[in-house]
C-alpha positions in Angstrom: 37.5 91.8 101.0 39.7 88.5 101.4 42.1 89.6 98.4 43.0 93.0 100.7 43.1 90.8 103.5 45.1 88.5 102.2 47.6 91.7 100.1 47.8 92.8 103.8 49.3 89.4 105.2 51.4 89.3 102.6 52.8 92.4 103.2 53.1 92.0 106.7 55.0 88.9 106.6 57.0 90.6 104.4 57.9 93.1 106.8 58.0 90.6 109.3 61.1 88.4 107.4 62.7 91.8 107.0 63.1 92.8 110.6 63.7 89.2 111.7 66.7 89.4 108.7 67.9 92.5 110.7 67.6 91.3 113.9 69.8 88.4 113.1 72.5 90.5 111.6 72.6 92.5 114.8 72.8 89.5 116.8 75.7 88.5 115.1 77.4 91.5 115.7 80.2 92.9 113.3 83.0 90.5 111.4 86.6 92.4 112.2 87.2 91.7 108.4 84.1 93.6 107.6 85.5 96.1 104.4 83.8 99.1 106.1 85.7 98.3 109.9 89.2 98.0 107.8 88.4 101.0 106.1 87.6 102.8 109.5 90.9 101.2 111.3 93.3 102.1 108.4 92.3 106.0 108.8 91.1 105.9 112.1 93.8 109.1 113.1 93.6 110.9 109.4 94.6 114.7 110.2 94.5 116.4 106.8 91.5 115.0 103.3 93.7 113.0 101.1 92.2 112.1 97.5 92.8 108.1 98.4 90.8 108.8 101.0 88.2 110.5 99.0 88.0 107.6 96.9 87.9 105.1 99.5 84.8 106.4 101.4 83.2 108.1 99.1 81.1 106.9 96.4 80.0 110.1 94.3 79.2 114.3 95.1 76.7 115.8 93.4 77.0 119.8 93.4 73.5 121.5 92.2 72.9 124.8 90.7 71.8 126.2 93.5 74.8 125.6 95.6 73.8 122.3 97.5 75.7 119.6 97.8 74.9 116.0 98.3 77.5 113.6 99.4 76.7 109.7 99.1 79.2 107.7 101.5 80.2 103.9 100.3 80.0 102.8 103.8 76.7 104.3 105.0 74.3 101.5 105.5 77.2 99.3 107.0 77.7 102.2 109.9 74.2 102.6 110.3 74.6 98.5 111.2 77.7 99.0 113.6 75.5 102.2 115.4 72.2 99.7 115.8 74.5 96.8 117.1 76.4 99.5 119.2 73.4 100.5 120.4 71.5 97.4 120.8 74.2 95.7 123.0 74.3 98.2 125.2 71.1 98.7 125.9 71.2 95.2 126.5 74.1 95.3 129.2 73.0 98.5 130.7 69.5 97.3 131.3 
């Protein structure tokens, strides 16, 4: 019984040093030189696909068979950042 006990700690403060990790990179908000903001600001106002910018936000597309596609963005987890911090500040000002 104290070996799961003790697996279960361990996985909890596991867990634990994870969120605190993400917590403190929300905090900190979001450097301007951040690759994924320049990205954003140089085709902020894009009006027609270009292959540069294919290649610049996209890291591969897989087309299956069956006719679905699956698209895997270079910049996903870094905008999921920017929505939390978005997010989390303000909440923050709002309440």
């Amino acid at each position: 019984m104290s070996e799961d006990y003790e697996r279960q700690t361990n996985l909890i403060q596991t867990v634990l040093e994870t969120l605190n990790r993400e917590q403190a990179e929300l905090d900190n908000g979001v450097d301007i030189e951040n690759a994924f903001l320049v990205t954003f600001r140089k085709y902020q106002n894009i009006t027609t696909l270009t292959r540069e910018l294919l290649v610049e936000l996209i890291d591969h597309i897989k087309v299956y068979e069956n006719g679905n596609i699956s698209v895997k963005f270079n910049f996903a987890d870094e905008y999921r950042r920017v929505v939390e911090y978005i997010e989390a500040n303000t909440h923050k000002a709002v309440g």
